[in-house]
Every structure is written in C-alpha cells, then in structure tokens.
N, C-alpha and C positions, 0 to 999 in steps of 0.2 A: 533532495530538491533544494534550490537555492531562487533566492529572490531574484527574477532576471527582467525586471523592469528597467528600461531606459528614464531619460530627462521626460520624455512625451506622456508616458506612463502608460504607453503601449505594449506589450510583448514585441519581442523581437520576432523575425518573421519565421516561422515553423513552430512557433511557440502560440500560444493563447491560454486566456484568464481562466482560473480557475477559485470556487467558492468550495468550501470545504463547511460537511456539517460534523461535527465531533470530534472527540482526536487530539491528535498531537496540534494538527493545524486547526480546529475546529473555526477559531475567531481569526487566523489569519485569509484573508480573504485579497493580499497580496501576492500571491504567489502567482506561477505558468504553470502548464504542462505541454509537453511536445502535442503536435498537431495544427493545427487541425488535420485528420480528427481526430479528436480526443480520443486516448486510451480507455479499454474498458475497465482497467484498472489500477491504482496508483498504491505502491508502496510504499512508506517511509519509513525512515528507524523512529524507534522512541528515546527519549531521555535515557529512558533505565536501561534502555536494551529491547532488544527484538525486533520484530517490526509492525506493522500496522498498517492494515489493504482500504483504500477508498472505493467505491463501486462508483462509475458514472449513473448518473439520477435521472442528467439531462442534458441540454445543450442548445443554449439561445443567446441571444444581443439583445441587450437595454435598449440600444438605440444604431449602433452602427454593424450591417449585416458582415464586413468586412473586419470587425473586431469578435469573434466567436466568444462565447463565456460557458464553460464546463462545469456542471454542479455535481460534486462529488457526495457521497452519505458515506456514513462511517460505517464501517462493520468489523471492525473491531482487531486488536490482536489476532496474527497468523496463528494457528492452530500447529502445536509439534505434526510430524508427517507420521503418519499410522506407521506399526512397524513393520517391515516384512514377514515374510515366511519363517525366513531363516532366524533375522534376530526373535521371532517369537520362542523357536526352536529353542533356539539358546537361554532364553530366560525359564523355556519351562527345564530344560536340562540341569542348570543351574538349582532351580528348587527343587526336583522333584528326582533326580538318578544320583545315584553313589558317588560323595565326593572322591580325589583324587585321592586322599592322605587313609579312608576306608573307613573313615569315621561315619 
C-alpha cells in the first residue's frame, strides 16, 4: 500500500481512508484502501519480511457521509499454509523409511 493522498487530503475516487490498529501501519492513520467498500481484508509486507493481514472492525465518517473511513484491527502475521497430504508423506518418508545409500 502506498500513501495516495492528494493536495485536498481526500483519497482519490475508488480509494477511502483507512485507520489501522497495530502492525506494521498501526500509528499511520494516513493511508487508503480501495473502495468503497472496503475490503474484508488488507495485507501488507513487513519490514523483515512476510506479511501481515488487517481484518475490517468497521466502517463510518467523522463528518462527511461521502468520505467513507475503514477501521482495520490487527491480527497478526500470516500463518505458513498447513502442509499437504503429500508433502506430509514426504516428511514422514524422510524420517521414518530406509535411506537411499541403506544406511
């Protein structure tokens, strides 16, 4: 995500404000996200690597019904993706059946 604020401090149009609790953005509280409406979830990389999912909380205006604002909550680092069937196959093959060399 990149900061896509104009001179007005508007989002540009398909875009709207988003507030972010924790995280990589936790304090930036400049940023957009496509929409309206708001995504049910926002991804961003980290510093170090990986990534890091935001969950939508909610979605209201301070004051103008025509400027939408997204409040996002943090939940945390993506999770590795569970392994399949196969690669688990493989890991127990690996420890547990007769190496290659018969050792």
């Amino acid at each position: 995500m990149e900061d896509v604020f104009d001179l007005t401090g508007r989002p540009p149009r398909g875009w709207m404000h988003a507030i972010f609790g924790g995280g990589p953005y936790g304090e930036d509280v400049g940023r957009c996200v496509p929409g309206p409406p708001a995504p049910e979830t926002v991804t961003v990389p980290q510093p170090d690597g990986g990534e890091h999912v935001y969950r939508l909380w909610a979605v209201g205006s301070w004051s103008d019904p025509l400027d939408p604002i997204a409040v996002y909550d943090e939940t945390g680092p993506v999770p590795p993706p569970p392994l399949s069937e196969l690669e688990k196959s493989w890991l127990a093959r690996r420890t547990d059946g007769p190496r290659p060399d018969g050792a």
